[in-house]
N, C-alpha and C positions, 0 to 999 in steps of 0.2 A: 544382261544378254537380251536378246530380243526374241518377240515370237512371230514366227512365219506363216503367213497361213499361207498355201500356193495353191492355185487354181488354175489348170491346165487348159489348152484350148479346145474348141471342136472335135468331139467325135471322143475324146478322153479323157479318162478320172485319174484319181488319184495316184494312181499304181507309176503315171508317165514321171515321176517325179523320185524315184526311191533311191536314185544313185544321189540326187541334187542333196533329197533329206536327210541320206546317210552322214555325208559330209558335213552339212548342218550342224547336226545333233554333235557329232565329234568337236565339232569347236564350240562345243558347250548352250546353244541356243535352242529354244523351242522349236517344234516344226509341228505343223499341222496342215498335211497333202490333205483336199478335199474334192471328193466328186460331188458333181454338181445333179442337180435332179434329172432324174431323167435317162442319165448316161452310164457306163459301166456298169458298178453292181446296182444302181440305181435303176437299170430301163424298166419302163413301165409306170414310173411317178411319171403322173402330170406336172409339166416343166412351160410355163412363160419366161418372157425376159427378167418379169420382178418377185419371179421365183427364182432366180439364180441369184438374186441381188441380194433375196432375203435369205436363200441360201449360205452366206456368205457374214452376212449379220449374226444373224442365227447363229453361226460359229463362233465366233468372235466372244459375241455375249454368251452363247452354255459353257465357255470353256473360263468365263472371266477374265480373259487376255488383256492385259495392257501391254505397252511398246509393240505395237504391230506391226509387223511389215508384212502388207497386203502383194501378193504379186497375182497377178493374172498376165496368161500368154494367151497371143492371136485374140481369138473371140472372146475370151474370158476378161478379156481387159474392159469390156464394156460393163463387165456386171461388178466388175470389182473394182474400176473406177465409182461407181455409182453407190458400192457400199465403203466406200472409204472418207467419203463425206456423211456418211452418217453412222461413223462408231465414235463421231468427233473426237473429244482428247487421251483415245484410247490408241487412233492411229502416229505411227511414230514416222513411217512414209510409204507409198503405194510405186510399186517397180510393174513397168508394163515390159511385158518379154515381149520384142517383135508383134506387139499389138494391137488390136483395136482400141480406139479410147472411143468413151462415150461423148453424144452431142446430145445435146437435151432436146426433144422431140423427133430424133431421126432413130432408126433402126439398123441393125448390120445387115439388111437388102438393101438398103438406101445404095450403100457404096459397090456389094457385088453382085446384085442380080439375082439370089439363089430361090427367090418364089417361085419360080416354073418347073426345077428340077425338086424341089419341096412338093409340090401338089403331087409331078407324075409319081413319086416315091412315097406313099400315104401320110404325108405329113409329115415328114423327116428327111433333114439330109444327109443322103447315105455316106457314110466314110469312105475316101479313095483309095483306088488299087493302088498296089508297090510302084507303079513308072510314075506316079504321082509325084515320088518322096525323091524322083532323080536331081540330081545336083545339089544336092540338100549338104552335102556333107555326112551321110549317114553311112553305115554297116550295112551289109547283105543281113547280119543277123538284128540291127537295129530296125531296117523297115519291117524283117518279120515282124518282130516283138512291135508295133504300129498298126500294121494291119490285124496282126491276130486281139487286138487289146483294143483295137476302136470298136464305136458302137453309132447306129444313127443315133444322129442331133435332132432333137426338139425342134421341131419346125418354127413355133411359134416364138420361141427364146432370139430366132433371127428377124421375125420381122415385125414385131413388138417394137414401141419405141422406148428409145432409156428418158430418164425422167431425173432434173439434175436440179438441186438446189441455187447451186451459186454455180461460176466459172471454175472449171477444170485448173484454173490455172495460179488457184489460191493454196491448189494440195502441195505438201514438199513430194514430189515427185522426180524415178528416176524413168528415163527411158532406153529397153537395150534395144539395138538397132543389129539384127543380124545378117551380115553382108553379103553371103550366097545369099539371099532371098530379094535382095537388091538394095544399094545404099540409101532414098528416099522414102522417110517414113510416114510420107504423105503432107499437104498444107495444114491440117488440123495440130497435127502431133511440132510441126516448122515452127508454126504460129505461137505454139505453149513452151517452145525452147528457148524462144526469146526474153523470157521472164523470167525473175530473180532464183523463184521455187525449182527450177525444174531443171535437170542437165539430164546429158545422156552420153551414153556408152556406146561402142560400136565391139564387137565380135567377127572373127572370121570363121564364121561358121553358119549353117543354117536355120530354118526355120524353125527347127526342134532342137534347142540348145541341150535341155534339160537329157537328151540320148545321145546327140553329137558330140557335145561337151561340156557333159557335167560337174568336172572339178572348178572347168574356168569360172562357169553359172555361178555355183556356187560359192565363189570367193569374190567376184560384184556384188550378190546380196548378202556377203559376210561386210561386204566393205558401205552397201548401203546403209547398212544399219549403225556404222560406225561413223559415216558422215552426221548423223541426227543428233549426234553428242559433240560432236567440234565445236 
């Protein structure tokens, strides 16, 4: 069986993950949901981008995990692409949920802009109100449990650059693509599907799989970890 470590995107920890890990654990697999510094029960830890990175290491090696499957969603995929090259034959393969990947020397303001609205908000980017999460595929009672459970993001963790050893495109990676949030997962993510390592998944559902649709979530990274033994 494999072990999980999940890392959730912007604005939330560990907690967005409990129906995914439920499931998990029931088909007999490791799971380990982690908040990142900074966020949920962590606000107040000093959080850069290569403290979420180390973050994530950190976990990996206190828990002695081997067969890893690394998943990071949205923003999280930057820090956890970046610790997935360095728990080398520990990882078994790294699943980006609707994404960010890391680019070595760029930052996650590189692509959206978020330093302006980071300064006016004392160094954090506040978490979005409920019309935010429209078309998402989500519940009246899912954007509650979203908005009451996010927390400001580390300012610094977004405009930090990642820092990458080799190409992205040497990891066995999966990518899930979730289709309310729109079918192109950008040229970076185009460019690393064209190569041998890496497929991807497509979902109909949105941005926040792990609350919209957690059984399906969870039976792709049942089924990713089952690809690494074919």
């Amino acid at each position: 069986m494999a072990n999980y470590v999940l890392v959730a995107g912007a604005w939330l920890g560990s907690w967005a993950w409990e129906e995914v890990a439920a499931q998990l654990r029931a088909a007999g697999h490791g799971v380990h949901p982690l908040t990142l510094s900074g966020l949920a029960e962590r606000q107040g830890e000093p959080a850069g981008q290569q403290t979420h990175v180390r973050d994530v290491v950190s976990e990996v090696e206190r828990l002695d995990l081997r067969e890893v499957v690394l998943v990071g969603h949205s923003y999280s995929g930057i820090p956890v692409g970046q610790a997935a090259e360095r728990i080398g034959d520990r990882l078994a393969r790294v699943v980006f949920v609707d994404a960010n990947v890391p680019v070595d020397g760029e930052a996650f303001e590189d692509a959206w802009s978020v330093r302006a609205e980071i300064t006016a908000h004392g160094g954090f980017w506040p978490p979005p109100a409920a019309g935010d999460f429209e078309g998402q595929g989500l519940t009246a009672e899912q954007v509650d449990r979203l908005v009451s459970g996010a927390t400001p993001h580390p300012g610094a963790t977004l405009t930090e650059p990642a820092q990458l050893a080799g190409p992205l495109s040497g990891l066995p990676a999966l990518y899930v693509k979730c289709l309310l949030d729109g079918e192109d997962p950008g040229p970076v993510v185009t460019g690393l599907l064209e190569g041998e390592r890496w497929s991807l998944v497509q979902m109909e559902t949105g941005h926040w799989p792990m609350l919209s649709a957690p059984a399906e979530l969870a039976r792709i990274l049942s089924d990713a970890a089952r690809v690494t033994h074919a």
